[in-house]
Every structure is written in structure tokens, then in C-alpha cells.
C-alpha positions as CSV (number, residue, x, y, z in Angstrom):
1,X,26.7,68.0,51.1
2,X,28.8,65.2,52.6
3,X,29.3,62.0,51.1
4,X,26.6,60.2,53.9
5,X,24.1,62.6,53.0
6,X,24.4,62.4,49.3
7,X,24.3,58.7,49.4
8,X,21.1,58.4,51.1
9,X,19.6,61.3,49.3
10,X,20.2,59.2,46.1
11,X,17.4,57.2,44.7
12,X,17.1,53.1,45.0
13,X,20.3,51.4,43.0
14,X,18.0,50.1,40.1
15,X,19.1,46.3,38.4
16,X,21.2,46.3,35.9
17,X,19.0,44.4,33.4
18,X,20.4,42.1,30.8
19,X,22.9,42.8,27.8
20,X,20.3,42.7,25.2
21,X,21.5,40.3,22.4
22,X,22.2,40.8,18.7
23,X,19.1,38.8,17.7
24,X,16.3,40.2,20.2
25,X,13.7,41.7,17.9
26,X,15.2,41.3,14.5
27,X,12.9,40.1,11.8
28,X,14.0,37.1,9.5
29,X,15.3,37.8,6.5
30,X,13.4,37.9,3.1
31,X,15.7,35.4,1.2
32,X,15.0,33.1,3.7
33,X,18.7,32.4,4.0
34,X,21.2,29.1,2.1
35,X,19.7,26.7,0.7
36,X,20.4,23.3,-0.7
37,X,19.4,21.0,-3.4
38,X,18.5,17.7,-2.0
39,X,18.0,14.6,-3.7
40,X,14.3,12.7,-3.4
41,X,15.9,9.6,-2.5
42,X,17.3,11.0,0.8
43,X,13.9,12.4,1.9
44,X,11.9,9.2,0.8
45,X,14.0,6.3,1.0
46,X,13.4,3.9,4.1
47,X,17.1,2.7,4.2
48,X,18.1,6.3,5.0
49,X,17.8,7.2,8.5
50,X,16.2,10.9,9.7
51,X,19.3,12.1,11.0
52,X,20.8,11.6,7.7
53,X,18.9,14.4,5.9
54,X,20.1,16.9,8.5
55,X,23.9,15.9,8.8
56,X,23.8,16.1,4.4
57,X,22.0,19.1,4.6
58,X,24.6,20.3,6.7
59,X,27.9,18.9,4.5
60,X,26.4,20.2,1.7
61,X,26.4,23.7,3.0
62,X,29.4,23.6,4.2
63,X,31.2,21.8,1.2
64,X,30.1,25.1,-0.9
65,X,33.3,26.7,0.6
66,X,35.9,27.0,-1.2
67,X,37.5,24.7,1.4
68,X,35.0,22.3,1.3
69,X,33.8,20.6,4.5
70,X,36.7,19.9,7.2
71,X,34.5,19.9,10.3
72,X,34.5,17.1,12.5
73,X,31.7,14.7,13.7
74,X,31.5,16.5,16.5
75,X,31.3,19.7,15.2
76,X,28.5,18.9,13.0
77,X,26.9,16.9,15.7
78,X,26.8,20.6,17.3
79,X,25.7,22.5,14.6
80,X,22.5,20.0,14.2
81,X,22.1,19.8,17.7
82,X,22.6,16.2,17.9
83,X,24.5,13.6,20.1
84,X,27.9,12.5,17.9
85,X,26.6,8.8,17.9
86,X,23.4,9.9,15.9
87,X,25.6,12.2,13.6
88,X,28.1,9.0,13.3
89,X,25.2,6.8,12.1
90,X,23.7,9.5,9.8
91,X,27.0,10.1,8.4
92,X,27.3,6.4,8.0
93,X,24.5,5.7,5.8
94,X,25.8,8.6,3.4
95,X,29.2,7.6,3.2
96,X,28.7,3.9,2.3
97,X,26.8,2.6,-0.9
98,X,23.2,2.6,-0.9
99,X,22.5,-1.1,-0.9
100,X,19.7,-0.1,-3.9
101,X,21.3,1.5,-6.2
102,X,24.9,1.3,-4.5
103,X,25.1,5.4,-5.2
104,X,27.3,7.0,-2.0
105,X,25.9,10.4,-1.4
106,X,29.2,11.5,0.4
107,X,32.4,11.4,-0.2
108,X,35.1,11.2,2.2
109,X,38.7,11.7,2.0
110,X,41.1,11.0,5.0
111,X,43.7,13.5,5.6
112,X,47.4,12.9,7.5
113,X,49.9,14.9,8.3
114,X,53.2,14.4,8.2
115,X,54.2,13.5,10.9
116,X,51.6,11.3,11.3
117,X,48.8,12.9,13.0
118,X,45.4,12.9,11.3
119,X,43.3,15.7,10.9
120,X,39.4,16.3,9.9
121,X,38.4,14.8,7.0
122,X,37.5,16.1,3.6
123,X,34.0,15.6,2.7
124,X,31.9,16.3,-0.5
125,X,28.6,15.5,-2.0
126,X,27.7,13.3,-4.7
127,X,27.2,15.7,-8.6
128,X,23.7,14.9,-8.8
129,X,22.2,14.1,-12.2
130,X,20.1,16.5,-14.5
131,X,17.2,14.3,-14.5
132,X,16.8,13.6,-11.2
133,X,14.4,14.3,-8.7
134,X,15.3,17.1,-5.9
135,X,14.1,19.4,-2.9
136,X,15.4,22.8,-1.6
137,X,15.6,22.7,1.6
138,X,16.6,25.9,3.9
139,X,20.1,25.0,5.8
140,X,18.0,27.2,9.0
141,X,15.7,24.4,9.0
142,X,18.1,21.5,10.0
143,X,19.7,23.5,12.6
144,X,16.1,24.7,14.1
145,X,14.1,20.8,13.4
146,X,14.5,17.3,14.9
147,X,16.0,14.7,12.2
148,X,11.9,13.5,11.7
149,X,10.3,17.0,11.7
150,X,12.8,17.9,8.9
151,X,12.0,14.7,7.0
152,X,8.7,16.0,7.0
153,X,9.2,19.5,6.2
154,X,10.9,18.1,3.2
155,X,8.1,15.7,2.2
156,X,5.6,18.9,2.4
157,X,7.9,21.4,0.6
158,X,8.4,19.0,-2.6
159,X,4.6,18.2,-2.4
160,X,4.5,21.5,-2.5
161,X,6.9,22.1,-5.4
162,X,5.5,20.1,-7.4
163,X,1.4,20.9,-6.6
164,X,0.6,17.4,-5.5
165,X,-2.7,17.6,-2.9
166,X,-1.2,15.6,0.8
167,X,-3.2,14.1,3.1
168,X,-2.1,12.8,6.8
169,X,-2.1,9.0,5.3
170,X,0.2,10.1,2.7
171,X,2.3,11.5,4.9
172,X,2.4,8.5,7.3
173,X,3.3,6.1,4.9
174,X,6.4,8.0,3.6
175,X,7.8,8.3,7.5
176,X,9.4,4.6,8.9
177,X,10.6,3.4,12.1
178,X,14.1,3.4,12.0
179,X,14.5,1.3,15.9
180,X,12.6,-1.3,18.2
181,X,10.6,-3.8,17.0
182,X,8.5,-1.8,14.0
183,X,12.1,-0.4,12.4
184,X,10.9,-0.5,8.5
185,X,7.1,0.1,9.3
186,X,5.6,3.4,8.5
187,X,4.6,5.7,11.3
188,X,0.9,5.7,10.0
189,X,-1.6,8.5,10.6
190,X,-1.7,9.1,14.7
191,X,1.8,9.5,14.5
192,X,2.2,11.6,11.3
193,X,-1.1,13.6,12.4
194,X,1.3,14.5,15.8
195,X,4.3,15.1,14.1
196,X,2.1,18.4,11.6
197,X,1.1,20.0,14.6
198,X,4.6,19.9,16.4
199,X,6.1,21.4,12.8
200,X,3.4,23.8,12.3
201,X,4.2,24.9,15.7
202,X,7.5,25.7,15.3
203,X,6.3,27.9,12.5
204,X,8.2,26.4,9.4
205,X,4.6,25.5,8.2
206,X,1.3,26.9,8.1
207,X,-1.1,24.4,7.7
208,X,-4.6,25.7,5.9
209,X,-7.6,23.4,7.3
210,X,-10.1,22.0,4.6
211,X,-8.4,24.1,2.3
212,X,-7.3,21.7,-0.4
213,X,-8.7,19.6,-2.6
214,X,-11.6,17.0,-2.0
215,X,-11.5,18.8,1.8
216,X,-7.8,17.9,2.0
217,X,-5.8,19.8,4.5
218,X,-3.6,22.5,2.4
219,X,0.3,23.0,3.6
220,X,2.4,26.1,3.4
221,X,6.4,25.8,3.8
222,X,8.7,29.0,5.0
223,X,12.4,29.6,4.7
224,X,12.2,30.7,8.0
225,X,9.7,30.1,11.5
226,X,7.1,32.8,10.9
227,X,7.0,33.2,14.3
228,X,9.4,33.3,17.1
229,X,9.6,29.7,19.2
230,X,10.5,29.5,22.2
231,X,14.1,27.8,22.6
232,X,14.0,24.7,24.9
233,X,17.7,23.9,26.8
234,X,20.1,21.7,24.9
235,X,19.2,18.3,24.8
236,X,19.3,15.5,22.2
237,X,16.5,15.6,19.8
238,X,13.2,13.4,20.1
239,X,12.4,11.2,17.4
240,X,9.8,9.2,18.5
241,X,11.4,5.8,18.5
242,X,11.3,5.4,22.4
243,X,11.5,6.8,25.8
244,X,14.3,8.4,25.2
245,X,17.2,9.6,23.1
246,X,20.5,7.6,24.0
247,X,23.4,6.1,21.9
248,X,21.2,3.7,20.7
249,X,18.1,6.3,20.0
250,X,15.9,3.8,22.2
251,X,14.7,3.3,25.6
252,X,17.5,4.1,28.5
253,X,16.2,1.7,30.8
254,X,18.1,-2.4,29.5
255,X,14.9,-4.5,31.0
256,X,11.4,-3.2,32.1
257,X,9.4,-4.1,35.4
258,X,6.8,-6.0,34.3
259,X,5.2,-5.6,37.6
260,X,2.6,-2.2,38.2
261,X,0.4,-0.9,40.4
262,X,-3.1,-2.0,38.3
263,X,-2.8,-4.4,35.3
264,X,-4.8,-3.3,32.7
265,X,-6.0,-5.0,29.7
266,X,-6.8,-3.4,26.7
267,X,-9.0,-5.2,24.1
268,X,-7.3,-3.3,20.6
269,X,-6.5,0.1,19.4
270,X,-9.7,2.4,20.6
271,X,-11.4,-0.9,22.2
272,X,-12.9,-0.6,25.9
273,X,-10.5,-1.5,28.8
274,X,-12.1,-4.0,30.9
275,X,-11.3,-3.1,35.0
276,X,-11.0,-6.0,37.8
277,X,-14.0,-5.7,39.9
278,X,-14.3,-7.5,43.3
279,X,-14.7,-11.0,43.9
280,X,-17.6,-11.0,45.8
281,X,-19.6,-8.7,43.3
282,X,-22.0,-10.4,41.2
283,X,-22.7,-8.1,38.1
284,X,-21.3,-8.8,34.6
285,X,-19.6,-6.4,32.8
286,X,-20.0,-5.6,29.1
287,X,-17.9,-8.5,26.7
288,X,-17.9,-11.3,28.6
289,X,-20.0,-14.7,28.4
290,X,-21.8,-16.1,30.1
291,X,-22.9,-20.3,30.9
292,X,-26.1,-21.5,30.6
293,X,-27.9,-24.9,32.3
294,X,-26.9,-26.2,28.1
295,X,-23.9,-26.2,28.8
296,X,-22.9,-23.7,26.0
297,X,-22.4,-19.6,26.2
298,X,-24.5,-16.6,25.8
299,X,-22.9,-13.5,24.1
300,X,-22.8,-10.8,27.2
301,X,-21.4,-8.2,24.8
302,X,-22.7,-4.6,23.7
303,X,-25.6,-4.7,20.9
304,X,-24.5,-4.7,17.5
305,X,-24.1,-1.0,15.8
306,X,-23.4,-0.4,12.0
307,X,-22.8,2.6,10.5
308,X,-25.7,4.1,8.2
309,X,-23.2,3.2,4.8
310,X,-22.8,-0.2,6.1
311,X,-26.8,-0.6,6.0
312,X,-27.2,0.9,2.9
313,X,-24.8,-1.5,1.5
314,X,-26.8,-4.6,2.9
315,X,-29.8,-3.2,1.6
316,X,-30.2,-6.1,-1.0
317,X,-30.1,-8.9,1.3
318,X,-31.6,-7.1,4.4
319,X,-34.2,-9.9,4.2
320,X,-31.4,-12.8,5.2
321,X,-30.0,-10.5,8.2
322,X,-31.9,-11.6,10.9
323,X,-30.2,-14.8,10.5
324,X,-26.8,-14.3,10.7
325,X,-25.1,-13.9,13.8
326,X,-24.0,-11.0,15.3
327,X,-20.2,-11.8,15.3
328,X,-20.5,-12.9,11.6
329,X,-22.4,-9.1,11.3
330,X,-19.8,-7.8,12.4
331,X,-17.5,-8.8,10.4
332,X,-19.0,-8.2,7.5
333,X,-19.4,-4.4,8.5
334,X,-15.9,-4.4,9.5
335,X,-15.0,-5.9,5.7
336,X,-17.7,-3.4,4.2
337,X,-15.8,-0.5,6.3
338,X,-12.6,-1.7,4.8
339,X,-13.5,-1.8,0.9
340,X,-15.1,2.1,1.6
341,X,-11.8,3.5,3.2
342,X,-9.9,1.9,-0.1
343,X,-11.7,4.1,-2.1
344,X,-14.7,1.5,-2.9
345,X,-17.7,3.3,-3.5
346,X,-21.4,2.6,-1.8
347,X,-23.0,2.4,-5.2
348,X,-20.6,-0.2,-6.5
349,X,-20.7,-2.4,-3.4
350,X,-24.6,-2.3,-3.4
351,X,-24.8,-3.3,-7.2
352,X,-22.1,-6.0,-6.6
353,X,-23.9,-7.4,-4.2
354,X,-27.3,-6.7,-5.9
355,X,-26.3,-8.7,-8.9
356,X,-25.0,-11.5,-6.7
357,X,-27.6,-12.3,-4.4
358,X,-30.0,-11.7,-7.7
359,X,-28.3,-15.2,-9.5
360,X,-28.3,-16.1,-6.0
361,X,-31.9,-16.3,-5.9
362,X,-32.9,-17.0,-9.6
363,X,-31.6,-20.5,-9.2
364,X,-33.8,-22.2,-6.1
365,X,-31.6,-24.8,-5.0
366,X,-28.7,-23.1,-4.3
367,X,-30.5,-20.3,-2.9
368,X,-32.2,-23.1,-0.6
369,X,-29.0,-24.3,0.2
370,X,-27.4,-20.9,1.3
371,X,-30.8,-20.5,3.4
372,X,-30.0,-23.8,5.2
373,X,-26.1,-23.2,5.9
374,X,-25.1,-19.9,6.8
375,X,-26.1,-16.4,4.7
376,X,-23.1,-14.6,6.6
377,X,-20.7,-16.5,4.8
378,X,-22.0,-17.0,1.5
379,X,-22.0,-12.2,2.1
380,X,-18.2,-12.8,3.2
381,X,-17.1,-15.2,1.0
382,X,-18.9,-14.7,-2.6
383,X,-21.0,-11.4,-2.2
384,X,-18.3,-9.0,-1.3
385,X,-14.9,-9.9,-2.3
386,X,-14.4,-8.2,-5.8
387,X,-14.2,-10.5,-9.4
388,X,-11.6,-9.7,-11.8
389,X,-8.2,-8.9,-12.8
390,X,-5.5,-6.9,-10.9
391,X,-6.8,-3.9,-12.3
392,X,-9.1,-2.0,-9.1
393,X,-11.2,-0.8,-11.8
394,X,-12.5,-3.9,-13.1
395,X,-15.3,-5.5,-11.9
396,X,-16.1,-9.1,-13.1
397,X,-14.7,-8.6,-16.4
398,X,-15.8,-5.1,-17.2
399,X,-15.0,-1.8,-16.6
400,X,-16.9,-0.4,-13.8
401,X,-16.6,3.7,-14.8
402,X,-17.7,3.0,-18.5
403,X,-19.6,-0.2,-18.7
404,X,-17.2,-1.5,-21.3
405,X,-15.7,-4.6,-21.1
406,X,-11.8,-4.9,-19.3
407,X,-9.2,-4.4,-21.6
408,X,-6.9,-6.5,-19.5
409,X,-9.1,-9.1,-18.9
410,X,-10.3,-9.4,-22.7
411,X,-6.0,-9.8,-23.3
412,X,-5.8,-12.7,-21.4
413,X,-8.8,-14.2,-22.6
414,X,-7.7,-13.7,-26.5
415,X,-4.3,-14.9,-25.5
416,X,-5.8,-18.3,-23.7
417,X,-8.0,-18.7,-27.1
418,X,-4.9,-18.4,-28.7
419,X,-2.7,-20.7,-27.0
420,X,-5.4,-23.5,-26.6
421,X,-6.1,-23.1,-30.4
422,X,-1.4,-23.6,-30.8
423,X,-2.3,-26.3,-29.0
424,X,-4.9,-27.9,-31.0
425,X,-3.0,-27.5,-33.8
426,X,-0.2,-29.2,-32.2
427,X,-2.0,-32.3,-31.3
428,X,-3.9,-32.5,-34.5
429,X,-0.8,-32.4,-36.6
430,X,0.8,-35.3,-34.8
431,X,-2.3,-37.3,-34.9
432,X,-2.0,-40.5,-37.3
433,X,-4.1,-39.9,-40.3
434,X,-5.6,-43.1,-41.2
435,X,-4.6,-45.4,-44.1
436,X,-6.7,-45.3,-47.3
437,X,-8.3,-48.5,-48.0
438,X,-7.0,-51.1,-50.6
439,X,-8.8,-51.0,-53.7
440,X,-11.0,-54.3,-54.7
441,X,-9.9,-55.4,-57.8
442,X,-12.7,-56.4,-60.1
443,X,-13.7,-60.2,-60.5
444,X,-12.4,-62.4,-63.9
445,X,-16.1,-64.1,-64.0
446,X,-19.1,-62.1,-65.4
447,X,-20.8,-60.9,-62.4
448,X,-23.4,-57.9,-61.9
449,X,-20.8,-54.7,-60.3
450,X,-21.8,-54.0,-56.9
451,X,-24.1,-50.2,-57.0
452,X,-21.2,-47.5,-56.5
453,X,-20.6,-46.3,-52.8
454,X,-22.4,-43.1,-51.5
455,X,-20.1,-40.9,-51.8
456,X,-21.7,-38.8,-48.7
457,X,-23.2,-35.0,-48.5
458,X,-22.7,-32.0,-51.0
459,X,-19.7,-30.2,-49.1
460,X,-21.3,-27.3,-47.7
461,X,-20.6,-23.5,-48.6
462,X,-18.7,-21.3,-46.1
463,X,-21.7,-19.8,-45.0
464,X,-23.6,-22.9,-44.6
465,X,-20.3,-24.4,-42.7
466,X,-20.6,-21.3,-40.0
467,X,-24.2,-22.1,-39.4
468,X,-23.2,-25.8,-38.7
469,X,-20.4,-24.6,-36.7
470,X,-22.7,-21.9,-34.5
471,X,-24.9,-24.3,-33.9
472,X,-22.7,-27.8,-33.3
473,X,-23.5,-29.4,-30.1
474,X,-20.8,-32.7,-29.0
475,X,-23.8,-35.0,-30.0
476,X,-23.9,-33.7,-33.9
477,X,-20.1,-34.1,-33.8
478,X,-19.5,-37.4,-32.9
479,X,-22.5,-38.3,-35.3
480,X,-20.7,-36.8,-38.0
481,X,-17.6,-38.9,-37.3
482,X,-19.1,-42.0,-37.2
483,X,-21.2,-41.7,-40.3
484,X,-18.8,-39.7,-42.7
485,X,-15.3,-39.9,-40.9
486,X,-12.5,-37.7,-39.9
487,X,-11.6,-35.5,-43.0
488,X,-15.3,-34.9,-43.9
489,X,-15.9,-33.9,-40.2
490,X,-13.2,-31.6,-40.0
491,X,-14.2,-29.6,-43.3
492,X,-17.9,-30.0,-41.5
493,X,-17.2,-28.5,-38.1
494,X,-13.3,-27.8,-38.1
495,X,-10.2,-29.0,-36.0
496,X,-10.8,-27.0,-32.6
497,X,-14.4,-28.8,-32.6
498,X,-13.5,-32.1,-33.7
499,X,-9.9,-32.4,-32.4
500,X,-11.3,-33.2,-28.3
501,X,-13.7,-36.2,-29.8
502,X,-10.6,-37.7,-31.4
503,X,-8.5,-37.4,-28.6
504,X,-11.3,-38.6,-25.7
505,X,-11.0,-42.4,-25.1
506,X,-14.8,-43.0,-25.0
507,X,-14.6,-42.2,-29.0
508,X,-15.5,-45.2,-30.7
509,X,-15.7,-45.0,-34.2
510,X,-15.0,-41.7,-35.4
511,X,-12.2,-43.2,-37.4
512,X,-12.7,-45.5,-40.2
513,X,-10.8,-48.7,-40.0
């Protein structure tokens, strides 16, 4: 067979497909891999930025070498698959003294050689203390997350750690802006609710739906992605804080076109968005108002809609709704919403206000006056904001679990009883007892004595003193002064009772001359 013949007599050259690589269908290991001990305050302090979790994460693993940690920015900036700017400002804020506490969470020593050229430095991390509070924290997680999603991982696996039930609010408020105009404001629940599902597809967590407590969400951390993801190409991480990841971790355009194709107005988070209609078209649309021939406006707006909580709330004063307003409706359902999401319950609103509107009526003047001004603001202003101390659980002096009455509140009111009674004291002692009167000397003729003086009342027992005391009224006081004078009034009634008659100017004759 010639060479021609056994060419085209041998079958079609087939690809040669890829080199399969080392990593191509192995599983993940059961440890899990390194981990490292990370202190609380890194994962929830807001003066700490998201990237600097990952670049400590990062130091920390490698400063376990004997070695220690000699790679440069750079290279760490690689490892974490950030730019070198955002490993620079991570770094920053470990290196320098916390301005709360003024611990430095790395430490960094510069290195020379000798002939002058400088090489990597030496870094280290801060011994933490026996006490304190920590997270592990997989050193596979902050190569395979984003500085935010790692934050979060954290967050879950020390909720985790330490069997405390999460929700997406909790998780909100622990995550901050770090850029723009909200830097120090938390993310809140949209964002945080976007953030879980991004992590729980990567596969670090596994997140069990209504499966925790009070119909909580229930979270599950890994060592390692239970499933494969999907690599994307190289590219700085996104952390949410604007259109793009630069230097500055903001926006890439420097000034925004405020010009577009269609304006659009939008009237609030989740409100409608009213559209430009044509001039020449004569309908309305929903919001706006409209003039009358009286000069003055006609709501134009949608009908008013309450929840079913909201009108069981009202249910007290459902008589006085139909005259309040509908915008002063609305806000009071929009105040009744709030107190319910802080955790207010329906049954404690309704017997507030219940109670309220009750005095309310019991007492027909006022009641008549609230008739003739405006019910929405007497709900708004006296019916539902709560009475009390600082405590949430008290509830116009009493405790509104038990029925008992507020231990704060019955502090502060021993403690005023106290310092008004100091004060009485006070005042009394530096009050000018009166002078006793000069004795008469008797006369040198032979004269018929003068009957003795009446020397006044029996002094009452202590028994009979508290009845006199229970049932003293101002009038019986200032009588008492007048007929038998200061000392005998005091051991009558006592010095908190008697000591305001002696010191008010219209007191005329409560002291003997």
C-alpha cells in the first residue's frame, strides 16, 4: 500500500480535545481546608471596610508560615482577586489604629537591604485576647467571595456559631455603605435580601426557607461551595457601592447627563410613576387635584385602603372616622403600620387606645371639644403615641406583660418624693422660727388675774395624727395655722403639708406675731 493510498484510507483526523486539568471532577475536601480565627470587630465594625476582612483573612494565613507574610500589595491584591487600590485601602484600615479602641490589627515592619533597596514588608496579626469574641472563617472563602459577600458569610457563620435565629433585617443593619452619599448607612433589607441569594448561589450557604424560628429563614455555612460555580473572567469585584468598580470603588463616569430620553417621576420607594400625557387630552390621572368654581381643591387621588390590622386597631373610635380626612387617615394607618412592624402588638394598641378615647368620652366637654376640632389629631397626637418611661415594655406607668406596676418608673417617682421631701427639709430648717412672747409681769395693785389662756387641743395620738394627715385638705391647714400656729400645726399635719402654706405669699396669719 503506498503512502497516497494509506492516507486516504485512514479515518477523519479527530480534534485534539483539551488537556484536562488537575481540578476537573475532583470533589472538595472534607476538612474544608485553613482556616482562621477572626475577630468580631472586623466583621461588624462600620469603620472597617469589606475588603478589609478578605486582605486579613489573607495575612493571617499567610503569616502562619514560618516566614510570616512577605507578599506584596500586589500579590495579595491577586490572591483576593482585587484591584491593588482596594487591597491598599483594606490594608490601610488594619495597619493604622482603630479610631475606637485605637487597637491595630496588623502589624507592619519595613524591610531594607543594604544597599539600600527595599524589599516586601513583614506583616503580622494582632495576639488576640482570650476573652474576646471571634469567627472561623475558611481562607477558600476569601479567595472565591467579593469583600461584601464574605462580610456576610461571616455574619451568618458566627450567627451560626453561636445559635442565634437571623433574619434579613438583621442582616441589613450589620452591612454599611462604605462610598457615595449613604457611606455609614446600612444597606437595609432589599439590598441584604440580594446579597443571600447571590451567596447562596455560589454555594457557601444553603439557605433553609421558613425553617427557623418564629418562620425565620434558617442559614447553613460550608467550608467549601457545595456545588461547582461557574468561574466568571477576571475582573474587579462588585460591591454594590456604584456602577462600577474603579480606584475609587464608585461610578467611572466624573459628571452624569442629566438629560434622557423620557423624564420620569417617581412619587417614593414602591409609589406609582405618574407618565406625561398629551396636552390636548382632557382626562385626569390618579393623584392630582383638581379646582373648583370655590376656588379651593378636590382630592383626585386613589380611595383610601387600610389594611384589616389597621381597622381592627380603630375599632374603638370607628364612630369618629367618618370625620377625619382621608390624608389625616392615612397617616394614622401609616403610624399604626409603624408601631406593628416595631414589634407593637394589635391587642396593646386597641386597649391603648380603648382606654384613651374611654376618659376621652367620660368627661363631656373635652370630648365636645375634640368633636368640634379635629378627631385625627387628637388619634395622632394623644391616642397612639405610647406613655411612659424608656423602657418599651411600659405602658403608662405599668408593665404591660404582667399588669404590675413599672419598676423604673416607680424609681423615679420614689426618688422625686425623695428629693422634694430634702428639699422641704431644707427650706423648713432655714425658716425663722418666731420669737416667744414677753411675759406680762403681774400688776403691784390688787386686781382680779385675767382667766388663764387656752392652752389649745389635746395633742393627738399617732393614729389620730395619720387620720388628720389622710384626710388634710389646704383649707383645714391654713385654718390650723391661723388658730393654733406654726409648731402646733406642724405636730398636727407635719412639715411637707405645712411647709408650702408658710412659704406662699398669700399666707396671712399662719404665724403668730
Amino acid at each position: 500500500m503506498t503512502a497516497a493510498v494509506a492516507y486516504a484510507a485512514a479515518p477523519a483526523a479527530v480534534p485534539c480535545p483539551e488537556t484536562p486539568r488537575a481540578s476537573t471532577g475532583a470533589r472538595p475536601r472534607t476538612g474544608g481546608g485553613q482556616r482562621v480565627r477572626v475577630p468580631l470587630r472586623l466583621v461588624v465594625g462600620a469603620q472597617y471596610r469589606d475588603a478589609a476582612l478578605s486582605v486579613y483573612i489573607k495575612v493571617a494565613a499567610l503569616a502562619m508560615r514560618p516566614e510570616g507574610c512577605t507578599a506584596k500589595v500586589s500579590v495579595l491584591a491577586e490572591y483576593l482577586g482585587l484591584s491593588k487600590s482596594v487591597a491598599e485601602r483594606g490594608l490601610k484600615d488594619l495597619t493604622n489604629p482603630d479610631p475606637v479602641d485605637g487597637l491595630t490589627e496588623v502589624i507592619t515592619t519595613r524591610r531594607t537591604l543594604r544597599g539600600g533597596r527595599g524589599q516586601s514588608a513583614h506583616r503580622i496579626v494582632r495576639t488576640a485576647a482570650e476573652d474576646e469574641h471571634f469567627v472561623w472563617v475558611p481562607v477558600r472563602a476569601a479567595d472565591a467571595l467579593s469583600p461584601r459577600l464574605l462580610r456576610l458569610y461571616a455574619l451568618i457563620a458566627y450567627a451560626e456559631a453561636r445559635n442565634v435565629p437571623l433574619s434579613v433585617g438583621d442582616l441589613g443593619g450589620m452591612l454599611y455603605h462604605h462610598t457615595g452619599k449613604k457611606a455609614g448607612q446600612h444597606l437595609g433589607d432589599r439590598q441584604a435580601a440580594r446579597l443571600l441569594e447571590e451567596l447562596g448561589s455560589t454555594g457557601w450557604i444553603t439557605v433553609h426557607a421558613r425553617q427557623g424560628l418564629q418562620g425565620r429563614h434558617a442559614y447553613e455555612t460550608h467550608r467549601h461551595p457545595v456545588h461547582p460555580v461557574v468561574q466568571a473572567p477576571a475582573a474587579a469585584p462588585d460591591i454594590h457601592d456604584g456602577s462600577g468598580a474603579d480606584d475609587h470603588a464608585g461610578s467611572l463616569a466624573s459628571r452624569e447627563d442629566q438629560r434622557t430620553d423620557r423624564p420620569v417621576k417617581r412619587a417614593g420607594v414602591g409609589g406609582a410613576i405618574r407618565r406625561r400625557r398629551d396636552a390636548g387630552s382632557s382626562a385626569r390621572g390618579h393623584g392630582e387635584k383638581r379646582s373648583n368654581n370655590g376656588g379651593g381643591t378636590t382630592y383626585r387621588g386613589p380611595g383610601l385602603q387600610l389594611s384589616p390590622r389597621v381597622w381592627q386597631v380603630l375599632e374603638p373610635v370607628r364612630p369618629e372616622l367618618p370625620a377625619i380626612s382621608p390624608y389625616v387617615l392615612r397617616r394614622i394607618g401609616q403610624e399604626i403600620g409603624r408601631q406593628l412592624s416595631a414589634g407593637v402588638g394589635m391587642e396593646r394598641l386597641t386597649a391603648r387606645l380603648t382606654a384613651r378615647y374611654s376618659r376621652l368620652t367620660a368627661h363631656a366637654p373635652a370630648a365636645e371639644n375634640a368633636r368640634r376640632g379635629d378627631v385625627g389629631r387628637w388619634i395622632l397626637g394623644a391616642g397612639l403615641p405610647r406613655h411612659g418611661c424608656r423602657l418599651d415594655s411600659c405602658e403608662s406607668g405599668t408593665t404591660w406583660a404582667t399588669g404590675e406596676r413599672c419598676h423604673l418608673c416607680a424609681n423615679i417617682a420614689a426618688e422625686a418624693e425623695r428629693l422634694a421631701a430634702a428639699a422641704a427639709e431644707q427650706l423648713l430648717a432655714a425658716a425663722p422660727w418666731p420669737e416667744p412672747p414677753t411675759p406680762v409681769r403681774p400688776p403691784t395693785t390688787w386686781l382680779p388675774m385675767p382667766p388663764p389662756p387656752d392652752p389649745g387641743p389635746e395633742p393627738p395620738g399617732p393614729a389620730e395624727r395619720e387620720q388628720l394627715r389622710a384626710a388634710a385638705t389646704p383649707e383645714t391647714v391654713r385654718q390650723a395655722l391661723a388658730e393654733h400656729g406654726v409648731p402646733m400645726a406642724i405636730r398636727l399635719y407635719g412639715r411637707a403639708l405645712v411647709l408650702p402654706h408658710l412659704t406662699d405669699p398669700e399666707h396671712d396669719g399662719g404665724t403668730p406675731a
